[in-house]
Every structure is written in C-alpha cells, then in structure tokens.
ROKEZA-313964 format. One line per field, with one value per atom (N, C-alpha, C): atom name; residue in three letters; x, y, z. Coordinates in steps of 0.02 Angstrom, whole numbers, plus 50000, padded with zeros to 5 digits. Atoms other than C-alpha are relative to their C-alpha. Example, Ala and Ser with C-alpha at 12.3 -4.5 7.8 and 13.67 -1.06 7.14 Angstrom:
# ROKEZA-313964
a (N CA C N CA C)
r (Ala Ala Ala Ser Ser Ser)
c1 (50045 50615 50045 49958 50684 49961)
c2 (49941 49775 50060 49941 49947 50055)
c3 (50000 50390 50000 49997 50357 50037)
END
This chain:
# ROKEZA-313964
a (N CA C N CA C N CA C N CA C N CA C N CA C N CA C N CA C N CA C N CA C N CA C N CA C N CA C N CA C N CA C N CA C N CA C N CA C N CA C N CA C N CA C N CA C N CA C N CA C N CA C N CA C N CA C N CA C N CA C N CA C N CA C N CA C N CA C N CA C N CA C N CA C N CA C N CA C N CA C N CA C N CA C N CA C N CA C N CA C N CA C N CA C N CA C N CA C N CA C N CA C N CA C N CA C N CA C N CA C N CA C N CA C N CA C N CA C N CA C N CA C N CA C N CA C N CA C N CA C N CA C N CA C N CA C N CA C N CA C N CA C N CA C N CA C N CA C N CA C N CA C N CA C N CA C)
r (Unk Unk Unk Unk Unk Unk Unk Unk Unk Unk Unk Unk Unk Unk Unk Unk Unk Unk Unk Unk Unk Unk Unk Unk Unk Unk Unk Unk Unk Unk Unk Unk Unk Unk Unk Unk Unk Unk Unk Unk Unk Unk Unk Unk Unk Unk Unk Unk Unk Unk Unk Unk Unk Unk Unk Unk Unk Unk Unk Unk Unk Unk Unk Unk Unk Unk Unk Unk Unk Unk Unk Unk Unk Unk Unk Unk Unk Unk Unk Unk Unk Unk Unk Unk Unk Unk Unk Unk Unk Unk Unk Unk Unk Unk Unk Unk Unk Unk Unk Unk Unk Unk Unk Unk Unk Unk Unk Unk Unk Unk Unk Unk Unk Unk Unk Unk Unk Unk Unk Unk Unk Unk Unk Unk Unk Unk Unk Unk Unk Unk Unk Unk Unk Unk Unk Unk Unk Unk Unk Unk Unk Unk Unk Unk Unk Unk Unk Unk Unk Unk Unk Unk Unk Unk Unk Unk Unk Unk Unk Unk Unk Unk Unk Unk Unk Unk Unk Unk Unk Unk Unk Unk Unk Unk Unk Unk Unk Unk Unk Unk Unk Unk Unk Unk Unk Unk Unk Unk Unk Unk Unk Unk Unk Unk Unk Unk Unk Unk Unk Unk Unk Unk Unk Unk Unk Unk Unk Unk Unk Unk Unk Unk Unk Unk Unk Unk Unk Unk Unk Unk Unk Unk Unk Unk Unk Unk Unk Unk Unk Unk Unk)
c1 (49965 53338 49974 50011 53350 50049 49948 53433 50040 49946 53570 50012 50005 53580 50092 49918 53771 49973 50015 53801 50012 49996 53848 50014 49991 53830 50033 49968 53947 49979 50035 53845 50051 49981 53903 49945 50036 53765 49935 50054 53606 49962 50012 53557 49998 49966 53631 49981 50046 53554 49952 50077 53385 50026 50008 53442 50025 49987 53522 49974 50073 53364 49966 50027 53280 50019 49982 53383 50005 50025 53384 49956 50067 53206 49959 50018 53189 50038 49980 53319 49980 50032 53227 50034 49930 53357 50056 49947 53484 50060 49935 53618 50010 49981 53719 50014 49984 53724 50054 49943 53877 49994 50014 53867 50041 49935 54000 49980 50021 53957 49918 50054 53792 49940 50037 53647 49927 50024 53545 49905 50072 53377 50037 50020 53337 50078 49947 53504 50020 50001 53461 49993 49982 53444 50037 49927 53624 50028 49961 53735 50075 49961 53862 50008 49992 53893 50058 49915 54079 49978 50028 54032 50074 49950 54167 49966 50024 54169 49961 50014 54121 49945 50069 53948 49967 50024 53910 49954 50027 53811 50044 49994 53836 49952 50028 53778 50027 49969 53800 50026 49990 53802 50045 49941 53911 50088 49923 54104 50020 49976 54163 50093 49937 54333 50008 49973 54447 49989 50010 54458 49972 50043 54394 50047 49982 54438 50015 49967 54578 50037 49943 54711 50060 49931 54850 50028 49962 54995 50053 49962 55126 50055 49972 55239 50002 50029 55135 50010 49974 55159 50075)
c2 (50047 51475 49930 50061 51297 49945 50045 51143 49976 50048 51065 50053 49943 51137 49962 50029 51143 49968 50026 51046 50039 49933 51233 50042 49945 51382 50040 49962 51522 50068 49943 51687 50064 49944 51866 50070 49927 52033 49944 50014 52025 49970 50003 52020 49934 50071 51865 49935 50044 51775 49992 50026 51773 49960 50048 51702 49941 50058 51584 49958 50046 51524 49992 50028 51532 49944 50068 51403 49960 50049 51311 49964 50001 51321 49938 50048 51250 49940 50061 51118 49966 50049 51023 49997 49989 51081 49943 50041 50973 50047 49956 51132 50042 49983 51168 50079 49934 51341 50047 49958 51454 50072 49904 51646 50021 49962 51754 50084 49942 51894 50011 50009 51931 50003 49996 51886 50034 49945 51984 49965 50032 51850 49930 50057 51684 49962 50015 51653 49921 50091 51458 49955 50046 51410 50003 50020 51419 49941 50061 51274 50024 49953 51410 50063 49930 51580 50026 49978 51661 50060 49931 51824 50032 49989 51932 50018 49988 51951 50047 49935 52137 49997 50007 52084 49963 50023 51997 49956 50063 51838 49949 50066 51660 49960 50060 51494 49938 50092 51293 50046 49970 51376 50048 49933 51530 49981 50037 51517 50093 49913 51726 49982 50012 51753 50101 49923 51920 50047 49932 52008 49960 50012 52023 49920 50056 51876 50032 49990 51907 49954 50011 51858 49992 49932 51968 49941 50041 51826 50034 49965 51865 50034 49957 51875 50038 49935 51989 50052 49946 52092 50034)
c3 (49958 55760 49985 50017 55701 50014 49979 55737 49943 49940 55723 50048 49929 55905 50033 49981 55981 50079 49915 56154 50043 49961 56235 49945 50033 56205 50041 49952 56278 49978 50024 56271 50072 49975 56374 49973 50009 56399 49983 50006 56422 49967 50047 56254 49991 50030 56212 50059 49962 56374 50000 50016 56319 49962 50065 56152 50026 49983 56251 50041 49966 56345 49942 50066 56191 49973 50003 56122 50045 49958 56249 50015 50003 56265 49936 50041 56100 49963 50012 56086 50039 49935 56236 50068 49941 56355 50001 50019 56260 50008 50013 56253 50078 49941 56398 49980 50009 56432 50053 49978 56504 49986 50002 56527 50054 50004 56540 50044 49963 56667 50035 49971 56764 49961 50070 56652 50036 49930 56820 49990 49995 56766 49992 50046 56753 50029 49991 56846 50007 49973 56900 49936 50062 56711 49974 50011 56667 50032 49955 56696 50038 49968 56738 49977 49984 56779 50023 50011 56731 50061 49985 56855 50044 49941 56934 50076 49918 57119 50038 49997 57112 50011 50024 57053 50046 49915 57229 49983 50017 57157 50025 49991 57212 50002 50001 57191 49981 50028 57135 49951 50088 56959 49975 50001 56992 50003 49993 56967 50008 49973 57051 49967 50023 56961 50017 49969 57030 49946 50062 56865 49951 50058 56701 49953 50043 56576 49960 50053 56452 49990 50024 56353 50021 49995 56440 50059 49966 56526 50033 49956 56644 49946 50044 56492 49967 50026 56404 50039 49993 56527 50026)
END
C-alpha cells in the first residue's frame, strides 16, 4: 500500500474494512472512507456507513437503507 492515495474509498465485508483503515491510517487520514454494510468494528472511523435497517445500527455516520443495493429499476422489473 502506497500512495498516490484516492480521496474515498468505497470498501464492503469485513475484510476490506480493515484495509480500509489501514489506508487511511497511512494516508494521514486524507481518504474519506464509505462502507457498504456493517463493518461490526471501528464503526466511528468511517465517514459513512451504507447499512440496511435489519442490522439495527445508527449514528451521525450511518445512512439505514430498506433493502439491499442493486441495479434492478422499476422497469427492470
């Protein structure tokens, strides 16, 4: 992990929320970070949190959306 560091990152699963404190960590907390479902640590160092409603979190940082995030439009279906 090296810089050039982006100005967000949009990570989803666990996994991928460390790496995205990590960077964070070591761009100087220059990279805004966004996560895509409950990252279940560390919840207050995101600048937001995609989470559905199910998953019973809130906060400043939290944005609760009814269902999952797709694609699929009214005309689609």
């Amino acid at each position: 992990l090296a810089p050039p560091w982006p100005d967000a990152l949009i990570t989803s699963g666990r996994r991928s929320a460390a790496l995205a404190l990590e960077i964070r960590r070591l761009s100087g907390k220059a990279v805004k970070l966004v996560h895509l479902t409950d990252p279940r640590s560390c919840r207050w160092k995101f600048h937001l949190i995609v989470a559905m409603a199910h998953d019973g979190i809130s906060g400043p940082n939290i944005l609760n959306t009814r269902f999952a995030l797709h694609r699929l439009t009214r005309a689609g279906l």
